[in-house]
C-alpha positions in Angstrom: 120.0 88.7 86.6 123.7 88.5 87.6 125.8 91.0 87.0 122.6 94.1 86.4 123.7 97.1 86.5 121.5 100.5 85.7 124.2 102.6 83.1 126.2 103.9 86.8 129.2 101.7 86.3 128.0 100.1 89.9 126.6 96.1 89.2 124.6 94.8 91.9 126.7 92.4 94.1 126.3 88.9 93.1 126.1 87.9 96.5 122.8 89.2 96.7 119.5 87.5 96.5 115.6 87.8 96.6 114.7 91.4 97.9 118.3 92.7 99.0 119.0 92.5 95.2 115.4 94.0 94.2 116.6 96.7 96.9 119.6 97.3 95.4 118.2 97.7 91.9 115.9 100.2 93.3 118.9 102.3 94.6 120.5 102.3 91.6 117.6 103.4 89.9 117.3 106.1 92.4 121.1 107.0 91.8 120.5 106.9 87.6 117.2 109.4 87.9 119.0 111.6 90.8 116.3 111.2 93.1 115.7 112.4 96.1 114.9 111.4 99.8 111.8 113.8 99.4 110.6 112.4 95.6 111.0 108.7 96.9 108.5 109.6 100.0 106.0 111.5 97.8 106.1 108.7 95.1 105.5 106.4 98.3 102.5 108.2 99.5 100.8 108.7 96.5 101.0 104.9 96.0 99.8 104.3 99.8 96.7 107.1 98.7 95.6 105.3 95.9 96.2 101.8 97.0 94.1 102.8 100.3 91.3 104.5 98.1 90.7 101.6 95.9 90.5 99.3 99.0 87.9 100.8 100.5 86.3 101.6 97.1 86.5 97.6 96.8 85.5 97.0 100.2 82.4 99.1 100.1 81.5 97.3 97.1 81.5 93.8 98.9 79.9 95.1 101.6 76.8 96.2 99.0 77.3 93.0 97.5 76.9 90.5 100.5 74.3 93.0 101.6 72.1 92.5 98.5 72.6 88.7 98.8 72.3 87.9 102.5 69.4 90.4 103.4 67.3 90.7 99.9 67.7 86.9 98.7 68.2 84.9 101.5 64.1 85.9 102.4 63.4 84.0 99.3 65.9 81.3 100.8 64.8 81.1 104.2 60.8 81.7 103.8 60.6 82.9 107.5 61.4 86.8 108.3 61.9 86.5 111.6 64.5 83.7 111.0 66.5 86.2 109.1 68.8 87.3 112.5 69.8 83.6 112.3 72.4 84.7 109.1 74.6 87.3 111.4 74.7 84.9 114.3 76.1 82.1 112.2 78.1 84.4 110.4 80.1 85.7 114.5 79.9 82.1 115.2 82.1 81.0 112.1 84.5 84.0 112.8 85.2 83.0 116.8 85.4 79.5 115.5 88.3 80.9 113.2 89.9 83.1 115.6 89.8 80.4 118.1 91.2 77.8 116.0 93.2 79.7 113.6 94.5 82.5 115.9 94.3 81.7 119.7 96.3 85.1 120.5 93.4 86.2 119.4 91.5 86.3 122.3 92.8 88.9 124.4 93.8 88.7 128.1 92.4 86.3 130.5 91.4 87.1 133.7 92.5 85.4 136.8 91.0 85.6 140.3 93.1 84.8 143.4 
């Protein structure tokens, strides 16, 4: 990609690499379609809206889906109703395992006494 320019008579610097030079592309593509501060912001929020929308589409769609296989299938798995609050309780002790192991910071302030 040395030596890219976007028709402006400006090449990107060869001394850039990795996302400086993607940067600089971008600006120069800015530059070619005369945009402005104001497009390049509403471009950037409609990206942000829809990339947040199908997030949470997705995520409400796991959330159905571990729903439908931890509450509705695991009965057949476990036998036992009652045993069923067993699944969540495992579940928060696997994620403090992580969080301690993984991500000590994690845990918030400790309190001293003096």
């Amino acid at each position: 990609m040395a030596g890219v320019s976007v028709e402006t008579g400006m090449p990107i610097p060869e001394h850039l690499t990795g996302s400086k030079r993607l940067k600089a592309l971008f600006f120069l593509v800015c530059l070619k379609l005369n945009l402005t501060v104001q497009h390049f912001l509403i471009a950037l929020a409609i990206v942000i809206g829809v990339g947040g929308g199908l997030s949470s589409i997705l995520f409400l769609e796991f959330l159905e889906l571990t729903q439908e296989v931890f509450l509705r299938q695991a009965r057949g798995w476990i036998g036992v109703v009652f045993l069923l609050p067993l699944i969540p309780a495992f579940g928060g002790l696997l994620s403090g395992w992580i969080s301690v192991t993984y991500a000590p910071e994690a845990r918030g302030a400790v309190c001293r006494r003096s």
